[in-house]
C-alpha positions in Angstrom: 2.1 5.2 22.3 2.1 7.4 25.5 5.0 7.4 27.9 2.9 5.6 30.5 2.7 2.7 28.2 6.0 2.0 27.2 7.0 2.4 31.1 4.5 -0.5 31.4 6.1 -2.9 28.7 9.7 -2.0 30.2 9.0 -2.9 33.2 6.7 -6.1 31.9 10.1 -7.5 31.4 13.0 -7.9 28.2 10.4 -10.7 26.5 7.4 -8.0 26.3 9.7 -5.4 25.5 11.7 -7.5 22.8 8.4 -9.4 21.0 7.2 -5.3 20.8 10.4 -4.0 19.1 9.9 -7.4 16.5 6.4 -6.5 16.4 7.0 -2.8 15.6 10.2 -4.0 13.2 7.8 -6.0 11.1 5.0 -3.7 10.7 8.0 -0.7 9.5 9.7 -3.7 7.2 6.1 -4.2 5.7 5.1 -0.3 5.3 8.3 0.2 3.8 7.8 -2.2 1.1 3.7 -0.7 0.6 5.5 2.6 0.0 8.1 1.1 -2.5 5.5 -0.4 -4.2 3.1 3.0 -4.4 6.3 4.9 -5.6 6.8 3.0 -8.1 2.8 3.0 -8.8 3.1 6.5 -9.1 6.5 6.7 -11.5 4.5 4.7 -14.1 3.1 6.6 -17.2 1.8 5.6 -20.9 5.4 5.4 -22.5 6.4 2.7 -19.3 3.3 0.7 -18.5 1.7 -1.8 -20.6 -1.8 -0.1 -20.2 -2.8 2.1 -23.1 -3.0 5.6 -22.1 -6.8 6.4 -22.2 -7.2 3.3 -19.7 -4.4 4.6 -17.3 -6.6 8.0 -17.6 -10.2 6.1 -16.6 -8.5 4.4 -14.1 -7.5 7.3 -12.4 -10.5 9.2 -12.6 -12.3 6.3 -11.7 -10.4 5.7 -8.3 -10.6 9.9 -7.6 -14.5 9.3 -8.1 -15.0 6.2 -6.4 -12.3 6.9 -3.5 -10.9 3.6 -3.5 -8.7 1.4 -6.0 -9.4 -0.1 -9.4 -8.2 -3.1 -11.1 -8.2 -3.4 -14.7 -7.8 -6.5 -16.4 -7.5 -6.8 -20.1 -9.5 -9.5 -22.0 -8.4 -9.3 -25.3 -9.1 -5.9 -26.1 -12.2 -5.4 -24.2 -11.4 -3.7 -20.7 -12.7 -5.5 -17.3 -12.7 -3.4 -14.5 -13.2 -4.4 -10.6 -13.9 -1.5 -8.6 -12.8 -2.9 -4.9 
């Protein structure tokens, strides 16, 4: 946001400038969260996830290959995967 914009919400008024900062609150309280959630994405390994290791592995290389994520589901012991 340039300073020329936020000059134009403060002098919009305190609603604008208050239903921004809830705005702007909101989207941080919701990144924060995403983060949390990738951390703790990343701090899983074989010995702490319920995946068996050479799935974890395809996975990965699957989402480095395909540059986007990968869900898989187990069915029994046959792997489902839904590249998204």
């Amino acid at each position: 946001m340039t300073p020329e914009e936020v000059l134009t919400i403060y002098y919009a008024g305190p609603d604008v400038v208050v239903n921004l900062l809830c705005k702007l609150s909101n989207q941080v309280a919701e990144l924060q969260k995403e983060v949390q959630k990738l951390k703790d994405q990343l701090a899983k390994n074989s010995r702490n996830s319920s995946n068996p290791p050479h799935l974890i592995a395809s996975k990965n290389l699957l989402q480095k290959v395909c540059g986007h994520g990968v869900n898989v589901n187990l069915a029994g012991k046959k792997a489902i995967w839904d590249l998204h």
